[in-house]
N, C-alpha and C positions, 0 to 999 in steps of 0.2 A: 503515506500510511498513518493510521491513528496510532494512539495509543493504546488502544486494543489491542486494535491488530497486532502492532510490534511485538506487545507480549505475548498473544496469541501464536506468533510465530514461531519465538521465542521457544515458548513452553510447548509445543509440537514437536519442533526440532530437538528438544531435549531427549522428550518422548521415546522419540524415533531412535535417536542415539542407544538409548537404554536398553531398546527390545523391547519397550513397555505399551502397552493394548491403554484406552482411556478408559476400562475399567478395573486395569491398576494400579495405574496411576490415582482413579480416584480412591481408592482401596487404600493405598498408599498414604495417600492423604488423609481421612479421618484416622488412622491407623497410629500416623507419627507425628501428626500435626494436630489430631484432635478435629477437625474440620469435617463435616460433611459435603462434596462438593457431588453432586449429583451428574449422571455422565451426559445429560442433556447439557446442562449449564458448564462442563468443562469444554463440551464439544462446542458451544456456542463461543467461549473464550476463544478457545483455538481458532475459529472460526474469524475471530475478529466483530461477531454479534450482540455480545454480549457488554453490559456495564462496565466499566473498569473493575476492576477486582477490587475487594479491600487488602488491608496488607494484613491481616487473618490470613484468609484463603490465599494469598500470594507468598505467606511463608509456610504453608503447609503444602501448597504441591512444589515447594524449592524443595522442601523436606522431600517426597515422594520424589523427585527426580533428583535428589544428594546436588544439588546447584542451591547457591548462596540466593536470595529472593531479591536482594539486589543488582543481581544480573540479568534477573527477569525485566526488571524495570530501566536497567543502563538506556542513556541517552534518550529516553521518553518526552524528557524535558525539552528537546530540542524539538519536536515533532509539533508542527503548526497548522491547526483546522485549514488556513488560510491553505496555505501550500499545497497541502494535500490535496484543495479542492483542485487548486490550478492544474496538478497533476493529473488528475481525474478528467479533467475538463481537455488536456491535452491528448488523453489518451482516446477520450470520444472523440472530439474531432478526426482524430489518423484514421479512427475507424471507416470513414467517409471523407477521405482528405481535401476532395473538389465536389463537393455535394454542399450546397450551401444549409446549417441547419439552423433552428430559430432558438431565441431563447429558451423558449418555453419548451423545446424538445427536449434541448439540454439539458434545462434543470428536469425535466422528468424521467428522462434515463438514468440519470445521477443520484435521484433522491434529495437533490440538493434545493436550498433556497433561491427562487431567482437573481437576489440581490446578489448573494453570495456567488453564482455562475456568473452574473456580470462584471463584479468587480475581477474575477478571473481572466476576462475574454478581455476586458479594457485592459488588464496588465499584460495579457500574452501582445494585445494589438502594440500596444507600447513598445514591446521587444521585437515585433514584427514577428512574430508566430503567428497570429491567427490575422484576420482582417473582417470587419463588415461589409457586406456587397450592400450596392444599393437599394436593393427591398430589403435592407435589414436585419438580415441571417447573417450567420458567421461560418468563416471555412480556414482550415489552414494556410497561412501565409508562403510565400518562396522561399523566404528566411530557411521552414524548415528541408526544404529541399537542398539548398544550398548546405547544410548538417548530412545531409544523409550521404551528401556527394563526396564530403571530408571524411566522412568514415570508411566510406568503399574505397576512396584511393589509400586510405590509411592501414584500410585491413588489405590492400591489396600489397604494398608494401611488404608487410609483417610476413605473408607468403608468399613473396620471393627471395625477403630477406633468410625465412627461418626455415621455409619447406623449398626451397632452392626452384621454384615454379619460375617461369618467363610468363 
């Protein structure tokens, strides 16, 4: 997730919490915070579309949602283009987990830079998540089968242990 996003979420989930519609929260905002934040551009916030915010408009909808503006932004810092792409790139793949797909697919469902999907797929291949087939393409690795088979015995566990299931 970027750092948009995160605040984007963020700042939704406050929202939500309050009762509050995004246009009163924007209300809200030029109101107690002196800002104009238009309900296109908070909705794109929200949204995770939009620019980072500056810390203006990030202490005027703390103000509008009674949340401190640095809770908006907690642990942002840790949040890595890199990673996210990886992420991104893991979740396309699942989508099609034995469908080999090519680079150039990938970066363009992603939006992302080729360089940047490759350097993603060469680290998943690294971990054994994904792999290259011989023409080239990339697909999910065994690896993550082998994950998904520790979670079913593990979630199956948890219901026998907790919902007394055989």
């Amino acid at each position: 997730m970027s750092k948009v996003r995160a605040i984007g979420r963020r700042i939704r989930q406050a929202r939500r919490r309050s009762g509050l519609s995004l246009v009163d929260v924007a209300e809200l905002a030029a109101k107690l915070g002196g800002i104009n934040v238009d309900l296109d551009g908070l909705r794109a916030i929200e949204q995770g579309r939009a620019d980072l915010p500056d810390s203006k408009v990030l202490k005027a909808l703390g103000r509008a949602l009674n949340i401190d503006p640095d809770e908006l932004t907690a642990g942002t810092q840790y949040v890595s283009a890199a990673s996210q792409t990886l992420l991104r790139v893991i979740d396309e793949l699942a989508l099609r987990p034995l469908e080999p797909q090519t680079l150039a697919e990938l970066a363009e469902r992603l939006a992302e830079p080729r360089d940047r999907v490759y350097r993603a797929l060469v680290n998943l291949d690294a971990a054994g998540w994904a792999e290259q087939t011989p023409g080239g393409a990339w697909r999910m690795a065994p690896q993550v089968t082998q994950i998904s088979e520790r979670l079913r015995l593990a979630l199956g566990d948890v219901h026998r242990r907790y919902l007394g299931a055989s």
